[in-house]
N, C-alpha and C positions, 0 to 999 in steps of 0.2 A: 171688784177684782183687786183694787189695790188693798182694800183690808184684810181679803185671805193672804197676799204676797204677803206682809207684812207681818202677819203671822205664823204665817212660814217659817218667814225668817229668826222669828223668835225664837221659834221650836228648837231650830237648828241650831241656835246658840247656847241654848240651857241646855240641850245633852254635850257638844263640842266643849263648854265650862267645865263639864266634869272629869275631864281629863287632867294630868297629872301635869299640871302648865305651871306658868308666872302671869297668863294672861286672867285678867280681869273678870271676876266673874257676874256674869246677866241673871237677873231674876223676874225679869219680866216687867218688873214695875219701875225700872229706871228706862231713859232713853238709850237704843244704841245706834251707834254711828257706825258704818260700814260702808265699802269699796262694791258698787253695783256693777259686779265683776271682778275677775281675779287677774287676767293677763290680758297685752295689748300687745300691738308692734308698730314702732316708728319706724318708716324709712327717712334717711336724709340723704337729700344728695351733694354730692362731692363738692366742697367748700361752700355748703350753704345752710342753713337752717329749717326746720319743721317743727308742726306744733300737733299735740294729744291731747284730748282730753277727757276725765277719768271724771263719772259722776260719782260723787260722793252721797249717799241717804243715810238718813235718821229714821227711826221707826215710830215715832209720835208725831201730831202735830204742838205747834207751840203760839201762842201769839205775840211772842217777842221772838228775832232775829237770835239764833245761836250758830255759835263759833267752834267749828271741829279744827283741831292741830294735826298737822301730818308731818312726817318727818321721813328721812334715808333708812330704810331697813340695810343696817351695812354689811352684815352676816353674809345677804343672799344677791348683793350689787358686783358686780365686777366691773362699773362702766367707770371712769375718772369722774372726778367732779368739777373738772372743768368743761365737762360737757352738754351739763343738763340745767334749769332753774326752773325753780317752782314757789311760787306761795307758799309760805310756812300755816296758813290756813285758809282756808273757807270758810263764808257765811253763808247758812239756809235763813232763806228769808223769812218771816212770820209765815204761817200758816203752809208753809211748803214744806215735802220731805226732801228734797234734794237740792243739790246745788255743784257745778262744775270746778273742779282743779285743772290747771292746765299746765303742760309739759312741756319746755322750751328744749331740743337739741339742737346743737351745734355740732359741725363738723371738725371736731379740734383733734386731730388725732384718731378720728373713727377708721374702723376699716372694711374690708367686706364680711369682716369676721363677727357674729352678732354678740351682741353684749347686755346686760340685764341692769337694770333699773328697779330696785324691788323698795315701796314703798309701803310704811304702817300709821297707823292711825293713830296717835297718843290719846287725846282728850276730846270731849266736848264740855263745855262752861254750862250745862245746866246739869252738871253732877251724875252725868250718862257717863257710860264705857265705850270704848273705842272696840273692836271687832278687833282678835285676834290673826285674820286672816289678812297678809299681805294682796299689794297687787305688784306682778310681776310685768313690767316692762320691757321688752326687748327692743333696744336700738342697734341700727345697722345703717354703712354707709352706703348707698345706692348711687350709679351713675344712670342720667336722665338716657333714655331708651326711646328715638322717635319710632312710629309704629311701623315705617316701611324700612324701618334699619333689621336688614336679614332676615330678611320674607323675600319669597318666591324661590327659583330654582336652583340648585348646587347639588356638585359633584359630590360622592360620598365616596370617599376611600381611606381604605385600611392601610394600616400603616405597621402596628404592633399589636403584640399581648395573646389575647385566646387562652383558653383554658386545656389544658390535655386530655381532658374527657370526652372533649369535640375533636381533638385531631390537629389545634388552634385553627380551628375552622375562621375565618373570618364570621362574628357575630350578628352584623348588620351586612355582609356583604361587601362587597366593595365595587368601584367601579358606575355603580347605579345611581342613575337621578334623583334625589327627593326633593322635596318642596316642604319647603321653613314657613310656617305662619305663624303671628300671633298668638301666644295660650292664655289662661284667664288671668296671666298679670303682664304690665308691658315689659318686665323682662323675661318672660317666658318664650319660648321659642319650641315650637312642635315641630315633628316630619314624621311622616308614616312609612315605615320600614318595614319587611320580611325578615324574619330573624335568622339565622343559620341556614339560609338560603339553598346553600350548596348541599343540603342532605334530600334536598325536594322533598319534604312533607308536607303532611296536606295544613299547616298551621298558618290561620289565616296572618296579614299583618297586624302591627301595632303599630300605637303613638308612642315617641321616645320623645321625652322633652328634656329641656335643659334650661340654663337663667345665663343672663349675660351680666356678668356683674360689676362694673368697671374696671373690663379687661380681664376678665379673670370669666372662665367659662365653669358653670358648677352644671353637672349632671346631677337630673334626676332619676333618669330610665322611664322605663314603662310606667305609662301613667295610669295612676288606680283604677282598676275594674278592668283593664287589659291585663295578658301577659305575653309571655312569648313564646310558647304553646311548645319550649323544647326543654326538654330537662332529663334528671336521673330519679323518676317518681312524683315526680312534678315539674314545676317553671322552672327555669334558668332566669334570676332576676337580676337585673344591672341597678348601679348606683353612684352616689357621688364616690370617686377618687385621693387618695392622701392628699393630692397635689392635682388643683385642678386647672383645666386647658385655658385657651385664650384665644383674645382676638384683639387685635386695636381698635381703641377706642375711636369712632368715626371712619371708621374704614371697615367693611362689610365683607369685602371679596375676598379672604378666608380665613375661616376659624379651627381650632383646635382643638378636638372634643376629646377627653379623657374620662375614662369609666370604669367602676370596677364591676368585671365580670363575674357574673356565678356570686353576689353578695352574701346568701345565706349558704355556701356551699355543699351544695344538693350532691353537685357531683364534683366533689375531690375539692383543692386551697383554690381561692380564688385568685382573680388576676387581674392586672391592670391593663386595660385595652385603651390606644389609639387610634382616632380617625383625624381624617382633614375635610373639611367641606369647604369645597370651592364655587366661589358664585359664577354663574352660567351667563 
């Protein structure tokens, strides 16, 4: 298997060569060095550090140790450089095609806001080419999220926003109990809600999730493969906010969720909706 991967990946490279580039071109009969994969994501959390790391492969073997150069793609980086360190290369050891780069972030100024890292390959020392193709890094600063922080029961209510096509129905309701768990990351937070409630359709509920971000509350809405079974020809879909809600950091008992309603505007300009969820 690994000798079909491998020339796979060759294939891939002598037709991506014949484009009208500056990148180096593959002919099969040199080594190439390349990013076993294209993108990654670091969290770090708030005044502290994390580490990534990025398998680099060659598509020959060798039986002396060769040395690939990696360098800041600065084009397509937006992150300081006081934030990151890496080796200026790796060594594949004899008779292997790979070998690990590792990504140092630091919290110097990070924010919740994500930020990219985009690295390229220059060289390898046995007169091989380097892969055109970056790998794109996205670092972002995360605050630590214990798993019983904002689980269990709270209050749901409306506050502002709605859309005119509904009447500014209240979206989720208001007034009603939901219950906050866990989603598949620790800052994800779910609760299963009735969407537009007050029209009594027969539309069953869904999950609405959101992320707790150090203090800063991002919606996601409806989570893939649900919807909200109200619309003008379709769903009525929610999403993150210009400007998104909050919560204090270590303190649970209530948050401030902001969302924007109607995101792909089914029916009419969308809008920015508030709730408050208070713990029970």
């Amino acid at each position: 298997m690994k000798k079909i991967a491998i020339l796979l990946i060759g294939a891939l490279f002598m037709f991506t060569s014949c484009e009208e580039t500056e990148a180096p071109i593959y002919d099969q009969s040199q080594t190439l060095a390349y990013f076993n994969g294209t993108t990654g994501s670091l969290e770090v959390e708030i005044n502290d550090s994390n580490t990534f790391d990025i398998e680099i492969g060659v598509s020959t073997l060798s039986s002396s140790p060769r040395t690939v150069t990696v360098s800041v793609d600065e084009a397509n980086t937006t992150v300081g450089s006081e934030v990151y360190s890496f080796p200026s290369s790796v060594t594949i050891p004899a008779n292997e095609y790979f070998a690990t780069l590792t990504v140092t972030a630091t919290d110097i100024g990070l924010t919740t806001q994500t930020e990219t890292l985009s690295l390229k390959i220059d060289s390898i020392d046995d007169g091989g080419v380097g892969s055109a193709i970056p790998f794109s890094l996205s670092i972002v600063e995360i605050c630590p999220i214990a798993s019983t922080f904002a689980t269990g029961d709270y209050m749901l209510t409306f506050v502002s926003g709605g859309i005119g096509a509904a009447g500014f129905a209240p979206a989720l309701g208001t007034g009603n109990t939901v219950s906050l768990a866990v989603g598949g990351a620790s800052t994800e937070r779910i609760f299963n809600v009735k969407c537009y409630p007050s029209f009594n359709f027969a539309n069953p509920p869904a999950d609405f999730s959101f992320n707790l971000v150090c203090g800063d509350i991002v919606a996601n809405g409806i989570v893939p493969g649900q919807a909200s079974g109200v619309g003008c020809g379709g769903s009525i879909a929610f999403g993150p906010s210009p400007s998104p809600g909050s919560y204090t950091v270590g303190d649970d008992t209530s948050i401030t969720l902001v969302f924007t309603e109607d995101t792909n505007e089914i029916c009419g300009a969308a809008a920015v909706t508030t709730y408050t969820l208070t713990k029970l």
